[in-house]
N, C-alpha and C positions, 0 to 999 in steps of 0.2 A: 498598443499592439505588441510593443517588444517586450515588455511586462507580462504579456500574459505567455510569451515563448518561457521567460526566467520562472512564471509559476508552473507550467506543465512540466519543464523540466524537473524542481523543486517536488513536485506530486511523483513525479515516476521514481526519484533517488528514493525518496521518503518509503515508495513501497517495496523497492526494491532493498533496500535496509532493512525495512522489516519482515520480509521474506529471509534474508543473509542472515539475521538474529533467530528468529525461529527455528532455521537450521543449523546454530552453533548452540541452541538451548537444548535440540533433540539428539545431538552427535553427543554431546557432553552427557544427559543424562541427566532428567530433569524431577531426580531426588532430592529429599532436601539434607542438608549437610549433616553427616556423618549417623545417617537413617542408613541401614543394609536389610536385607530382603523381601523378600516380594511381597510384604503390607507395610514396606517403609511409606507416608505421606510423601505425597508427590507435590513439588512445585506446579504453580501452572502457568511458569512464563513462557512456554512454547506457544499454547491458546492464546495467550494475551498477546502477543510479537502478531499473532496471526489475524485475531482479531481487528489488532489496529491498522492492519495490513489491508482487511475489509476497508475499514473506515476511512483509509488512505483513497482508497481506489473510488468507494462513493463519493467522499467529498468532492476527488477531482472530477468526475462524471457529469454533478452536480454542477461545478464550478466553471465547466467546459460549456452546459445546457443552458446555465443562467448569462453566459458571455456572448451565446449564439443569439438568444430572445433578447438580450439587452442592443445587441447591432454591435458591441463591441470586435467580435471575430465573422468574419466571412467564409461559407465553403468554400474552395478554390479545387473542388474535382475535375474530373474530364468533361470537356464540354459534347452535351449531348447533339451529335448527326444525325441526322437521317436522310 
């Protein structure tokens, strides 16, 4: 159980990094070196930060799904009253 607190945590930095990187490759300018106007080739590390940034977020989804059906993690919501 406290392993899988230190891997959710580990998922949320992961994508949250890679959101922080996609947005220091789009403020920068994501030409490729010493290419000037508007049909310079473009890098595509902004896509790619962003992509992984998908793949962060599936994987932990996934990781979160297969821990629920394994009985490893328990919901712990509001107990239903009526």
């Amino acid at each position: 159980m406290e392993a899988m607190k230190y891997l959710v945590i580990f998922g949320f930095i992961a994508i949250i990094g890679s959101l922080v990187a996609a947005l220091v490759f789009m403020m920068r300018g994501d030409r490729a070196p010493g290419a000037d106007g508007p049909d310079a080739p473009r890098n595509n590390h902004m896509a790619r930060a962003l992509a992984f940034r998908i793949g962060f977020s599936v994987l932990l989804f996934a990781i979160v799904l297969l821990s629920y059906f394994m009985g490893w993690i328990q919901p712990t919501g509001l107990p239903v009253t009526r």
